[in-house]
C-alpha positions as CSV (number, residue, x, y, z in Angstrom):
1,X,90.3,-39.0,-89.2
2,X,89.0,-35.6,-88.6
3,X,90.7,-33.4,-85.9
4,X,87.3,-32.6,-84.6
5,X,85.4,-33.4,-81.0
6,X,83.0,-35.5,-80.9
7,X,80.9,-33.2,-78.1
8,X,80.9,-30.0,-79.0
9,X,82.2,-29.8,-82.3
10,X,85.2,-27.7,-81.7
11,X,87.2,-27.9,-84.8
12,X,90.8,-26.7,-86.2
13,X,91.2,-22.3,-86.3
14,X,93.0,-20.9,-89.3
15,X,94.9,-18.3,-89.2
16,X,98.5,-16.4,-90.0
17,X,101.3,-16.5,-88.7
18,X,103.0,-12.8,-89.1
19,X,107.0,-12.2,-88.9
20,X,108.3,-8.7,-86.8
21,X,108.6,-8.3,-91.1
22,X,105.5,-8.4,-91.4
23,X,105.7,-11.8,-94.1
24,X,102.6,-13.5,-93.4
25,X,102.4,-17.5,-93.8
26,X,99.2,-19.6,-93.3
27,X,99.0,-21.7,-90.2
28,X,96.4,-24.1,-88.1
29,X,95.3,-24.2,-84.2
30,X,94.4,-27.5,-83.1
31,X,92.0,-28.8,-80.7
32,X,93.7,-30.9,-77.9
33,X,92.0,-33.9,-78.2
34,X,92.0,-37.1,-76.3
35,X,91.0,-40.4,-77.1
36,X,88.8,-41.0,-73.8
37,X,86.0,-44.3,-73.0
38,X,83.0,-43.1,-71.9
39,X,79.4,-44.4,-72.1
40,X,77.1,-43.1,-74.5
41,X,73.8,-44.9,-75.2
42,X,74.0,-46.9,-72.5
43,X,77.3,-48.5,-74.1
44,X,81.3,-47.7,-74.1
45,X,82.7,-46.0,-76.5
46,X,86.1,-44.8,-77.0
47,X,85.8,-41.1,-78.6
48,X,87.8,-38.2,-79.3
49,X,86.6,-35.4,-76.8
50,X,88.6,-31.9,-76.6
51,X,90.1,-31.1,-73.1
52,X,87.3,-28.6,-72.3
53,X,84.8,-31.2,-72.5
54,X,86.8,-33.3,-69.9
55,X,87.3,-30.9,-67.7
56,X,83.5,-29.6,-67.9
57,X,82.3,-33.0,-67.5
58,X,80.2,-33.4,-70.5
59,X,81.3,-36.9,-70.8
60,X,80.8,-40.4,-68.0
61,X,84.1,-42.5,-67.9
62,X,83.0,-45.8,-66.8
């Protein structure tokens, strides 16, 4: 399954980790995404929706 949210689209950064050496090693920044119901098209749905969207409201619990 995609680590992506279903609302906005927010989607995993990539990036580097860099040592006080200066060795650089690849590395990933995740969305925090919940599994939350909500209704969409008039049903409910169980999605995955980042916390922004939660906290913004973008989504209806039932």
């Amino acid at each position: 399954m995609a680590k992506v949210c279903d609302i906005c689209g927010k989607k995993p950064v990539v990036g580097y980790n860099v040592s006080h050496a200066h060795n650089k090693t690849k590395k990933r920044w995740y969305p925090n995404l919940q599994k939350v119901r909500c209704i969409q098209d008039g049903q409910i749905k169980r999605i995955r929706v980042c916390t922004s969207c939660i906290k913004s409201g973008r989504i209806v619990k039932p």
